[in-house]
C-alpha positions as CSV (number, residue, x, y, z in Angstrom):
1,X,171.8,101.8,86.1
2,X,172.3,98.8,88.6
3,X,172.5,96.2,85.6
4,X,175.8,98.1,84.4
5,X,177.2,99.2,87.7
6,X,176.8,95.6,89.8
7,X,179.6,93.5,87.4
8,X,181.9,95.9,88.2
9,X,181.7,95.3,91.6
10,X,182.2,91.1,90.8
11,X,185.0,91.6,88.2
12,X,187.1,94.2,90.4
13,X,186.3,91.5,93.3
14,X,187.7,88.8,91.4
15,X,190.8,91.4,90.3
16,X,192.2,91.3,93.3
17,X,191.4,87.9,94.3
18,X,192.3,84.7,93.3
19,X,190.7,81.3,92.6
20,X,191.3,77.5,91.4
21,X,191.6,76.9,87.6
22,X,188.3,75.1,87.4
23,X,186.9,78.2,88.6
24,X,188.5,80.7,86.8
25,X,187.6,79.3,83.4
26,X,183.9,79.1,84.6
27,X,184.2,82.7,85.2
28,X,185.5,83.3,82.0
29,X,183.4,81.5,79.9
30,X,180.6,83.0,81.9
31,X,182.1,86.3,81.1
32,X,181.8,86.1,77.5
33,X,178.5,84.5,77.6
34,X,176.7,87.8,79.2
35,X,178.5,90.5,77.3
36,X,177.1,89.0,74.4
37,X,173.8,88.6,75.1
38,X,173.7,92.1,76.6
39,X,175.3,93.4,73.6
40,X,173.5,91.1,71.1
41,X,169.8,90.9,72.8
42,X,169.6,94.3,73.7
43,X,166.2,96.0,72.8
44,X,166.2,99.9,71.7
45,X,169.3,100.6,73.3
46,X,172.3,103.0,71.8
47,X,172.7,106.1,70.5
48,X,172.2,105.0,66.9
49,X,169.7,102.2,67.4
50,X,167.1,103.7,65.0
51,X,169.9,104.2,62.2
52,X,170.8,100.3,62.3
53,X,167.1,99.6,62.2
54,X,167.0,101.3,59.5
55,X,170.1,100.1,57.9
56,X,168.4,96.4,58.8
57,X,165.0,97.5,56.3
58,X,167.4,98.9,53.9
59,X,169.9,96.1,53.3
60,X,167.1,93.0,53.2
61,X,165.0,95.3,50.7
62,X,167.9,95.5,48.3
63,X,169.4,93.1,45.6
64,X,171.8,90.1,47.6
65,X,174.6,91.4,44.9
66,X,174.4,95.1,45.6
67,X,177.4,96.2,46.8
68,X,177.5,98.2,49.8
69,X,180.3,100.2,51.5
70,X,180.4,97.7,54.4
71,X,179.6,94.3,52.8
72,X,180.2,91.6,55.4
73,X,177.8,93.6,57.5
74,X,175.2,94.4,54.6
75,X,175.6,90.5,53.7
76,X,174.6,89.9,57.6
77,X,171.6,92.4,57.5
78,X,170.2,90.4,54.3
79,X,170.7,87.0,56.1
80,X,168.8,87.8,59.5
81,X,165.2,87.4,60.1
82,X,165.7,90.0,62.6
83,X,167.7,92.7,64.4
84,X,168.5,91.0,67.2
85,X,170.2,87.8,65.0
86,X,172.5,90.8,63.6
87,X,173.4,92.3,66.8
88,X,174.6,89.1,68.0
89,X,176.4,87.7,65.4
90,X,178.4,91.0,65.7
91,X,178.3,91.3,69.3
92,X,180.1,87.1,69.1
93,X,182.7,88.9,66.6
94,X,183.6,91.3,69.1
95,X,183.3,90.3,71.9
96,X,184.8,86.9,72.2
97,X,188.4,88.2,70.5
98,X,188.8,91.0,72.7
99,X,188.1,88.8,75.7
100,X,190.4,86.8,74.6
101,X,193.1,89.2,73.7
102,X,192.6,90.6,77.4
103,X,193.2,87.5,78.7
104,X,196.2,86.7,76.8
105,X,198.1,89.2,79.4
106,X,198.6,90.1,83.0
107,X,195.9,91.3,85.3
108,X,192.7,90.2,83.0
109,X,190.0,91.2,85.1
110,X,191.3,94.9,85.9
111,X,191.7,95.8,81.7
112,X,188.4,93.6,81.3
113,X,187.2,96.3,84.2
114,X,188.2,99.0,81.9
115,X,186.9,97.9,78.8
116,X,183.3,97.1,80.4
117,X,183.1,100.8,81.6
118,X,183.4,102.1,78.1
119,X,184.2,99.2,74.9
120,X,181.7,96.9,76.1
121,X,178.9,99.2,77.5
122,X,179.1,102.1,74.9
123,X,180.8,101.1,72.2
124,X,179.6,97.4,72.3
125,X,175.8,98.8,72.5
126,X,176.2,101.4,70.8
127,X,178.7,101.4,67.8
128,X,177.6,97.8,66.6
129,X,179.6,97.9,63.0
130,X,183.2,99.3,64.5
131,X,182.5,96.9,67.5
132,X,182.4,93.7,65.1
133,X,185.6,95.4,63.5
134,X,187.9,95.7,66.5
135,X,186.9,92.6,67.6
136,X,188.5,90.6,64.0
137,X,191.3,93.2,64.1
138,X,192.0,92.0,67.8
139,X,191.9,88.0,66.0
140,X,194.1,89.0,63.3
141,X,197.0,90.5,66.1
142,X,196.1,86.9,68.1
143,X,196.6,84.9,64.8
144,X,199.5,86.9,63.4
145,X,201.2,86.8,66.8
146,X,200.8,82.8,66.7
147,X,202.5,82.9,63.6
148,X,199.1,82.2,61.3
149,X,199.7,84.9,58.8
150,X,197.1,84.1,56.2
151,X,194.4,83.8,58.5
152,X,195.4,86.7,60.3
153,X,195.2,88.7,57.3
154,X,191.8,87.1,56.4
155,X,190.6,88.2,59.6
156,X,192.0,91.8,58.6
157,X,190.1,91.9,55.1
158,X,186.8,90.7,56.8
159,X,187.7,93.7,59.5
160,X,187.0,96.2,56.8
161,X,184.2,94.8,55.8
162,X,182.4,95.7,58.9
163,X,183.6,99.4,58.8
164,X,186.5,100.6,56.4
165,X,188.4,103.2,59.1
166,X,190.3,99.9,60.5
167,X,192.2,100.0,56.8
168,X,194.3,102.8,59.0
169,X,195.1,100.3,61.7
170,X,196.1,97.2,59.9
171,X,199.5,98.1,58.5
172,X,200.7,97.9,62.4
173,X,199.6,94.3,63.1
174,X,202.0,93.4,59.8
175,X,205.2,95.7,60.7
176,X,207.3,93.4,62.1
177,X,207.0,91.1,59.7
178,X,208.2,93.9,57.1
179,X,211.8,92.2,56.3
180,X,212.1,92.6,52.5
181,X,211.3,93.8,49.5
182,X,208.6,90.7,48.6
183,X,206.8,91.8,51.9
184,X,206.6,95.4,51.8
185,X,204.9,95.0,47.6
186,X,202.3,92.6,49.3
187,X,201.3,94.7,52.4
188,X,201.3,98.0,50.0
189,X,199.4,96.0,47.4
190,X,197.0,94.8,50.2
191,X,196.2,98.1,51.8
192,X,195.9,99.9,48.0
193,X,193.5,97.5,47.0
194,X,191.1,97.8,50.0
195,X,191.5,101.7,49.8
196,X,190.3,101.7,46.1
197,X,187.9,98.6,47.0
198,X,186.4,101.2,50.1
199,X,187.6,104.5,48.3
200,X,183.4,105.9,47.8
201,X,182.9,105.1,51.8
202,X,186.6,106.0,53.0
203,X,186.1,109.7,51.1
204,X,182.5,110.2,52.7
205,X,183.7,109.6,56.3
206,X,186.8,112.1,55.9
207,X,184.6,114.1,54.4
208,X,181.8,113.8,57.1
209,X,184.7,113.8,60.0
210,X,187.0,116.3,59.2
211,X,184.7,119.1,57.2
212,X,181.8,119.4,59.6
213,X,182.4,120.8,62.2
214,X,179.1,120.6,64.1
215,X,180.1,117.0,64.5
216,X,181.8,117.1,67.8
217,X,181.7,114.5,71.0
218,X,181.2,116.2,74.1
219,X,183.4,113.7,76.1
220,X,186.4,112.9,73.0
221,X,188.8,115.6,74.9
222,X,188.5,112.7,78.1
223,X,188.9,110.0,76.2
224,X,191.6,111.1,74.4
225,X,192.8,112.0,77.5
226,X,192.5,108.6,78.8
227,X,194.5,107.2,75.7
228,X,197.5,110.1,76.3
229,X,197.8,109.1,80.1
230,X,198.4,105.5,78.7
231,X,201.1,106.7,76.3
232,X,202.8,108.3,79.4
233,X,202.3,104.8,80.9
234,X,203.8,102.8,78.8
235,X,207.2,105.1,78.6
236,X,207.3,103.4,82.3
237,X,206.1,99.9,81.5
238,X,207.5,99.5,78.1
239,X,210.3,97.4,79.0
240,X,208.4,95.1,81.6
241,X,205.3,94.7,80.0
242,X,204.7,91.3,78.3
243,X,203.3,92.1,75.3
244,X,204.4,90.0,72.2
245,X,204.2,91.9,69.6
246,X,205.9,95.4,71.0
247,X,205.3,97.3,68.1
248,X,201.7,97.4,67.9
249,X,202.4,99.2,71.6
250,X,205.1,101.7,69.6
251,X,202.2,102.5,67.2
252,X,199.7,102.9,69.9
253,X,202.0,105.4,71.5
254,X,202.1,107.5,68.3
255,X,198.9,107.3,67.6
256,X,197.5,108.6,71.2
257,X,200.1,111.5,71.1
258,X,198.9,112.3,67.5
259,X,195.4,111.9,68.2
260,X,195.6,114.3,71.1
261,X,197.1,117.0,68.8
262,X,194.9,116.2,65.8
263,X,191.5,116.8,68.1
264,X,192.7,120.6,68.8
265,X,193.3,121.3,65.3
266,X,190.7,119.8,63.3
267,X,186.8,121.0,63.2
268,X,185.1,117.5,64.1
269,X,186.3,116.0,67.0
270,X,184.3,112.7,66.4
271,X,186.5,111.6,63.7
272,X,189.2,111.5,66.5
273,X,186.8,110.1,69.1
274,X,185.7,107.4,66.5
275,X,188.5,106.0,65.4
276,X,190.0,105.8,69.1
277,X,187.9,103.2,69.8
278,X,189.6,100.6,68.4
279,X,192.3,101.3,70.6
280,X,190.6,101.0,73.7
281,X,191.7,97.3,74.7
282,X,195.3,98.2,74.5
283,X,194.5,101.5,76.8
284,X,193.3,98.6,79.0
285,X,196.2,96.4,78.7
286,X,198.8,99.2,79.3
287,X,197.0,101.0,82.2
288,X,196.1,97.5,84.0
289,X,199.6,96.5,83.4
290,X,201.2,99.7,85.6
291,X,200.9,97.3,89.0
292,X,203.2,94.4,87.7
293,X,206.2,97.2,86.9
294,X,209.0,96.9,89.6
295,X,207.5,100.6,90.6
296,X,205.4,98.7,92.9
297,X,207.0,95.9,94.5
298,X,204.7,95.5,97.7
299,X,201.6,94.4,97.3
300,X,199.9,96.8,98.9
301,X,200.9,99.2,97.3
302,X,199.9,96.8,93.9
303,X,196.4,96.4,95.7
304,X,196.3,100.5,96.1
305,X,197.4,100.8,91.9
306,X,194.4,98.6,91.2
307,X,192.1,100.3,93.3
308,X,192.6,103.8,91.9
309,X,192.8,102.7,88.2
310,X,189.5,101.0,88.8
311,X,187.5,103.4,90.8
312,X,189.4,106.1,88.5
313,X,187.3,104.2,85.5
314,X,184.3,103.3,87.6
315,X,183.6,106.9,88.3
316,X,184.0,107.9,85.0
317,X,181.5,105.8,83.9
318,X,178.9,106.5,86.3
319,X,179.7,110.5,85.5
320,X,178.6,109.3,81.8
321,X,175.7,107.1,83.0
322,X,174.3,110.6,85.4
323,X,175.5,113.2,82.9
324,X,175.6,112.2,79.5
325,X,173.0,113.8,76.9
326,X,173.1,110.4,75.7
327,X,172.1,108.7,79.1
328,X,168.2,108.1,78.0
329,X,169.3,105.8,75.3
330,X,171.5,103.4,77.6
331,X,169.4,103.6,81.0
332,X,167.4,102.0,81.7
333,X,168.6,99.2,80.2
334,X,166.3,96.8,77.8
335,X,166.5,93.4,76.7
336,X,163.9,91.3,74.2
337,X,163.4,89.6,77.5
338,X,162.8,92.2,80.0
């Protein structure tokens, strides 16, 4: 448990302190640099680490043109030697984005906090092919947002080639840009083609989500939870939080409230929990972001905001690292070189 629980303690150091510039970007590189390589060199770790292995044999046994539901991570399978070259490659896709992303607003090092508790440790380890996704649909909202559409929306179609459930996300990167009739054909031509191109995948997972209901996470109510207190948030923040592209936070605010409704009324509450974890760097951005509204002027009472949303998190995940059923697959943690 120590190797998860000790870089909290540096990164919410380093949230409420301050260094030189040299520094910082030292720190930041450094940052990337391990949660890859505890994301990408892990060794048996995860909740679904036999599955992938399996997926791994599968994919370099079959034909190079056989198409599978998730191509760009099939084509990856067939290129490695190994499992660990496929868990880094994805763990570089979405990891360094996301960093990136975070760092792109205020108060980096508390949403990075967030995200390490749960994105990083969890879904990093443990959800390899959504990870890789987020992380390309968090370069197509960077690119899009610098005004690089077609790359943006490259980084989109290679998105859903990891895992096809971001389809339902990508219309809100593109919203703002819907000003006439020419755009609104290309973004409904886009998303019909990768539904029909996805359609066999797409219908298993609704069917796999929303039928069965002994497929249920024992911590979605929380997490949920987590994503309707930042809704509430952001009614506050909305107007003072620098965010470029304000719809994608309009979107996220729907979403959460829907999602919240949709887990008490459907059988599987994984499909809710699942698809919620793309989201999670926005949670991060939104509840990091609650110090820097004119609510909280003195900064002691900024240094008290920070200190409950972190130990808030922090004690969450330690709950999840004592309790969880799925504890034995994360602790204690293994590497290929220790």
């Amino acid at each position: 448990m120590f190797f998860y629980i000790f870089p909290l303690f540096f990164i919410f150091l380093k949230s409420i302190t301050k260094s030189n510039r040299n520094l910082e970007t030292i720190i930041f590189y450094f940052l990337c640099l391990f949660i890859t390589l505890m994301i990408g060199l892990r060794n048996e770790i995860g909740g679904d680490w036999n599955a992938y292995l399996e997926i791994y044999k599968k994919s370099r046994e079959s034909p190079w043109l056989e198409f599978s539901s998730d191509p760009i991570y099939s084509l990856i399978n067939k290129a490695s030697p190994n499992i660990f070259y496929v868990n880094t490659i994805c763990a570089i896709i979405g990891t360094i984005p996301t960093i990136f992303f975070l760092r792109s607003h205020k108060n980096f090092y508390l949403s990075f906090f967030i995200c390490f508790t749960y994105f990083y440790s969890i879904v990093g380890m443990g959800y390899t092919r959504q990870f890789a996704a987020a992380g390309l649909f968090y370069l197509a909202i960077i690119l899009n947002n610098k005004g690089k559409v077609k790359l943006s929306i490259l980084a989109s179609l290679l998105a859903s080639g990891f895992h096809s459930s971001i389809i339902l996300l990508i219309p809100i990167i593109y919203f703002e840009r819907i000003k006439n009739l020419k755009s609104i054909i290309f973004i409904i031509a886009l998303l019909v083609s990768l539904f029909l191109l996805f359609f066999e995948k797409i219908n298993r997972f609704v069917l796999l989500y929303l039928t069965e209901s002994d497929l249920n996470s024992s911590g979605a109510l929380y997490r949920t939870t987590l994503h309707l207190i930042a809704s509430f948030t952001l009614i506050l923040t909305f107007k003072y939080l620098e965010f470029k592209n304000k719809n994608i936070l309009k979107f996220y605010f729907l979403i959460s409230i829907s999602s919240f409704l949709l887990l008490i009324t459907i059988p599987s509450t994984t499909f809710v929990d699942r698809f919620l974890v793309y989201l999670i760097p926005l949670q991060a951005i939104i509840i990091a972001n609650l110090s820097e509204s004119p609510y909280f002027k003195d900064k002691w009472i900024k240094f008290f905001a920070r200190t409950t949303i972190a130990s808030a998190y922090f004690l969450l995940f330690f709950i999840w690292l004592e309790k969880s059923s799925f504890r034995p697959y994360w602790i204690p943690y293994k590497s290929i070189f220790f």
